[in-house]
C-alpha positions as CSV (number, residue, x, y, z in Angstrom):
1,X,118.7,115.5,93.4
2,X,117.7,118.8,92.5
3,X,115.6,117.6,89.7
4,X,114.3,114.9,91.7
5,X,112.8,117.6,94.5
6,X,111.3,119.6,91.6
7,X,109.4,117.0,90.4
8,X,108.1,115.9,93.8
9,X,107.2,119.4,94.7
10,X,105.7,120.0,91.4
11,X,103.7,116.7,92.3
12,X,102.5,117.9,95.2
13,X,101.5,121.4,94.5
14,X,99.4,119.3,91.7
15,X,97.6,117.3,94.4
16,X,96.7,120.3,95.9
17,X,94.9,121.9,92.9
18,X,93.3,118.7,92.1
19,X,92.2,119.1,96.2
20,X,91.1,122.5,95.6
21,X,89.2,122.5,92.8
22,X,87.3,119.5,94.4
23,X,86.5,121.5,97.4
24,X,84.6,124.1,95.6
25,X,82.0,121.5,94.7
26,X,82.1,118.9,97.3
27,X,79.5,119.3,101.2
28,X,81.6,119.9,104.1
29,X,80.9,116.1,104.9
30,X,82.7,115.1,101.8
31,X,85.7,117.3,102.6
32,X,86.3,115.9,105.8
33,X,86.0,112.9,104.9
34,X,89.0,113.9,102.3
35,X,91.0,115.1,105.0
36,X,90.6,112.4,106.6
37,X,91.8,109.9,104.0
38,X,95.0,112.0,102.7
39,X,98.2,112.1,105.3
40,X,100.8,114.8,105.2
41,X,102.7,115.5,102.4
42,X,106.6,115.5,103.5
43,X,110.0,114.4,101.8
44,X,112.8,113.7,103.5
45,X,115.9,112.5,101.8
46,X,119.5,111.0,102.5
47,X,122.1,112.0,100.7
48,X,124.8,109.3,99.8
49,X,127.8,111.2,101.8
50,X,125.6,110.7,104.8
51,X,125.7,107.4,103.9
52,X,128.6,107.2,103.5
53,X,130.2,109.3,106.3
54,X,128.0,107.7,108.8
55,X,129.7,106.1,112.0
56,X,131.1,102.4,111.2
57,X,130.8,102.4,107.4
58,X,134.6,103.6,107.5
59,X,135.3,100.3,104.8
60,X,132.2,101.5,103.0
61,X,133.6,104.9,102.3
62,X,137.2,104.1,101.3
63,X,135.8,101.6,98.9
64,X,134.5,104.3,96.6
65,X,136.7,106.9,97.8
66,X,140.1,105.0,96.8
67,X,141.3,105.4,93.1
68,X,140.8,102.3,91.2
69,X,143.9,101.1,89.2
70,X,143.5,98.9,86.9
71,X,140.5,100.4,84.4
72,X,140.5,97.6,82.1
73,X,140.3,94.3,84.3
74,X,136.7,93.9,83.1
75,X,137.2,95.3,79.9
76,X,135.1,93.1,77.5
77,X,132.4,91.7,79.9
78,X,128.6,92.8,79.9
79,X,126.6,92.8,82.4
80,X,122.9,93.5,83.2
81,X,121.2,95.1,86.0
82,X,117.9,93.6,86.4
83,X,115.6,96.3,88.8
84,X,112.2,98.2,88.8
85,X,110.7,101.0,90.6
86,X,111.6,100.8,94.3
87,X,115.0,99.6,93.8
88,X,117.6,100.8,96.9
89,X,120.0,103.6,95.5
90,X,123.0,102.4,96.7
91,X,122.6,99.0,95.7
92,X,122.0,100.0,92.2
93,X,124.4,102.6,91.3
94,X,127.3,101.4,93.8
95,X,128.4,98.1,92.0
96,X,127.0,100.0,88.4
97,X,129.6,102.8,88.8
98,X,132.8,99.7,90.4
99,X,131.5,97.5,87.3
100,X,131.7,100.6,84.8
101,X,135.2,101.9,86.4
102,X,136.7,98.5,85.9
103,X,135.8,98.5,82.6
104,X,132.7,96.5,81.9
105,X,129.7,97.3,79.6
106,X,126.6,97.4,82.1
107,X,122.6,97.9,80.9
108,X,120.1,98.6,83.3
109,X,117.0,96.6,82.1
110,X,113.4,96.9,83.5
111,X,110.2,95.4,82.8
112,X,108.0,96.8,80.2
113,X,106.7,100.0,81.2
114,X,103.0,98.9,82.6
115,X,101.2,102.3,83.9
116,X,98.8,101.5,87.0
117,X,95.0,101.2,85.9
118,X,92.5,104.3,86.0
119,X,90.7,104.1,88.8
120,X,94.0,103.4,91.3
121,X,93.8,107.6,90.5
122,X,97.6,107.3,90.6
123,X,99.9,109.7,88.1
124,X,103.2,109.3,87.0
125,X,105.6,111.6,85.2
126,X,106.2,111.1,81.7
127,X,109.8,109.8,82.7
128,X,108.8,106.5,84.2
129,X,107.9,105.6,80.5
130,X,111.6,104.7,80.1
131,X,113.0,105.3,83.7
132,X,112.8,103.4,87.0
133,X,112.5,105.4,90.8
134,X,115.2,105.0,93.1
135,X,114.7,104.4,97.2
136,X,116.5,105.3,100.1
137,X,115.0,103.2,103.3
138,X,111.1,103.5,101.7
139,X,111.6,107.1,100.6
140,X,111.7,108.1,96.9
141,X,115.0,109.9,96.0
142,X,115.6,110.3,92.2
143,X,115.3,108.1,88.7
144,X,117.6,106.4,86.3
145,X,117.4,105.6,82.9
146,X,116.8,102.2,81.1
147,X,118.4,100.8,79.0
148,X,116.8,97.4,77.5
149,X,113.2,96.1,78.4
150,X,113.2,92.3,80.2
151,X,111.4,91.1,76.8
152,X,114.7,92.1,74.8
153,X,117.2,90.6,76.5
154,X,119.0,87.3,75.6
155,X,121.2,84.9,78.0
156,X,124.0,84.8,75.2
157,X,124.5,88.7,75.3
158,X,125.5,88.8,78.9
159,X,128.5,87.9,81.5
160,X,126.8,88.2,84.6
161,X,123.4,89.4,85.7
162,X,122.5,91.7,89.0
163,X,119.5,92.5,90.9
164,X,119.7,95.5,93.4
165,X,117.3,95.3,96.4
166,X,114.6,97.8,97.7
167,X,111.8,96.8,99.8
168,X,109.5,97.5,96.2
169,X,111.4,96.8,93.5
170,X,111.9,92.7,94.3
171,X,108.3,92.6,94.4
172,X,108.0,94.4,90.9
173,X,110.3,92.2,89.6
174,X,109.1,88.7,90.6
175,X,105.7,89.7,88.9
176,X,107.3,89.8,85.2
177,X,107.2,86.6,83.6
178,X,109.9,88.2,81.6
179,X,111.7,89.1,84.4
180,X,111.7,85.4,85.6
181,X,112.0,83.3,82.6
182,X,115.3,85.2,82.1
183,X,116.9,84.4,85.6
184,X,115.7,80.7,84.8
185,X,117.6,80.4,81.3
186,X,120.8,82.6,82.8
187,X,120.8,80.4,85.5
188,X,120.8,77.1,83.2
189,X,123.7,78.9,81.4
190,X,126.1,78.6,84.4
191,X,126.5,82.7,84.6
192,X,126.9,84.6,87.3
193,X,123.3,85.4,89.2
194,X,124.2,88.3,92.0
195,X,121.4,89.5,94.5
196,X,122.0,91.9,97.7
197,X,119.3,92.6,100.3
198,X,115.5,91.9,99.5
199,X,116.5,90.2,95.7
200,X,117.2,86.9,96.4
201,X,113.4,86.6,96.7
202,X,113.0,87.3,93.0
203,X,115.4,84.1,92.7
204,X,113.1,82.0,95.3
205,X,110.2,83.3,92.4
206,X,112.6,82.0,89.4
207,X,112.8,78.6,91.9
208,X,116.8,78.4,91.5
209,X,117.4,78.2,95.5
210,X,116.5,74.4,95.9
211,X,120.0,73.3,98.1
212,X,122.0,76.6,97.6
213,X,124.0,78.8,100.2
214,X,123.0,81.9,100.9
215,X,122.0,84.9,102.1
216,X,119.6,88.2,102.3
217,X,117.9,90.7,104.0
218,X,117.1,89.6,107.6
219,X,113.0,90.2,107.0
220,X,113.4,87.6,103.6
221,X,115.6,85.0,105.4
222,X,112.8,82.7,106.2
223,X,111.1,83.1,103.0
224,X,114.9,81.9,101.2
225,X,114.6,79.1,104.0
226,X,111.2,78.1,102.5
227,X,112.7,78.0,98.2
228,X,115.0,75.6,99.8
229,X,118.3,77.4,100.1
230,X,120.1,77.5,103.3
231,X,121.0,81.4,104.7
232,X,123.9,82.6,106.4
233,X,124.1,85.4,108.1
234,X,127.3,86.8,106.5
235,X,128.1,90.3,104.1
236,X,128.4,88.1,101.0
237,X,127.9,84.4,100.1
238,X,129.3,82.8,97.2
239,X,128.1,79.2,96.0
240,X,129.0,78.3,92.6
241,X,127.2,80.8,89.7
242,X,125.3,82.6,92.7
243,X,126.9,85.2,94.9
244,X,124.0,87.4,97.1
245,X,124.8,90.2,100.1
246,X,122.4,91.5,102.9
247,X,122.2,95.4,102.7
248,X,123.4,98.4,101.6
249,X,126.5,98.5,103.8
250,X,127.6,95.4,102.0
251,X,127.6,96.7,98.6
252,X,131.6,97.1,98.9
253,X,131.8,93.1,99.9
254,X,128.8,92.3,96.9
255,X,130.9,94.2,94.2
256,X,134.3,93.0,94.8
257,X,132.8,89.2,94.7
258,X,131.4,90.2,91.2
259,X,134.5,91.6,89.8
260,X,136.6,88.5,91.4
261,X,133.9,85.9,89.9
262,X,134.0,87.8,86.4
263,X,137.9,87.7,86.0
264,X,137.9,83.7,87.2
265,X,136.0,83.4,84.2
């Protein structure tokens, strides 16, 4: 986290000498028009023991807080993590580190790297070449590193495949043609397709949800309703080679279905 905040304020004290150095030749018109345009500059954060500790996620906490036994139950499978910028934190790294803990081999793979064009005047640091940003309820919190790009990736060299949620990333990820061809052929092959929160969308995209159970973010629900899939409104739903989850306060329930499916097969 530390890192994280260093980047974001080194970001922002580059904004403001790119706004400085513009003020010295722009009209007084032109600057508050500027001003105008650009909001505040804050960042708030939330760490994961907040998360964590907060009132009714008791279940939540003793799920990652209880030593794990048996190291070696997964030992073997290989799983990948399908997720772009945006992706929600928790969702991500909470069934990555159970996966890892039980003993499975888990990638994180992305879509290729595709900077923003010129004139969206955007910059990114160099670390989004070959990382992805992290979310915590629509605020940026930190990176992680990938592994494997979506164009790599073949159906034969994986157990299972997950998708993390995020208001942004699902988006990101529906886009890729790579993205989606794979869910398509993984799908085909009978493996185990997990989403949690806003994913499932990316599998309405991939157009696997014709007849099948279940469930998602409450803002996506009627958009799973329209790919054909029939929602319930429970913490995790499991029909056949698909298991998907709500939110982040079901990633205990979405990580324990995982494992079970995994050692079934």
């Amino acid at each position: 986290m530390k890192t994280v905040n260093t980047i974001l304020v080194a970001g922002a004290l580059s904004a403001l000498a790119v706004f400085d150095a513009a003020a010295q030749g722009n009209s007084s018109y032109e600057l508050d028009v500027i001003n105008q345009l650009a909001t505040k500059t804050a960042v708030s954060t939330m760490p994961v023991s907040q998360l964590l500790n907060a009132p009714g996620n008791e279940a939540l906490k003793a799920f990652f807080f209880t030593p794990i036994k048996d190291k070696e139950v997964l030992k073997g499978k290989r799983v990948a993590v399908l997720a772009a910028d945006g992706f929600e934190e928790i969702e991500l790294t909470g069934p990555v580190w159970y996966l890892k803990a039980l003993g499975a081999k888990v990638d994180i793979v992305a879509p290729k790297f595709n900077p923003a064009p010129a004139r969206y005047g955007l910059t990114t640091p160099d670390m989004a070449k070959d990382h992805i940003m992290a979310i915590q309820y629509l605020n940026p919190v930190g990176w992680i590193k990938v592994d494997r790009s979506a164009d790599q990736i073949k159906v034969d060299e994986y157990d299972a495949i997950f998708i993390p949620g995020g208001a942004w990333n699902p988006d990101n990820l529906r886009y890729d043609k790579d993205v989606i061809r794979f869910v398509q052929e993984f799908n085909k092959s009978g493996k185990l397709i997990a989403a949690i929160c806003h994913a499932p969308v990316v599998l309405a995209s991939a157009d696997i949800l014709k007849g099948r159970k279940l469930t998602g973010y409450w803002n996506i629900q009627s958009d799973l309703t329209n790919a054909g899939g029939q929602v319930l409104e429970q913490p995790v739903v499991v029909d056949g080679n698909l298991i998907t989850s709500r939110h982040p306060i079901d990633v205990a329930d979405f990580s324990i279905a995982l494992k079970d499916w995994l050692i079934k097969k």
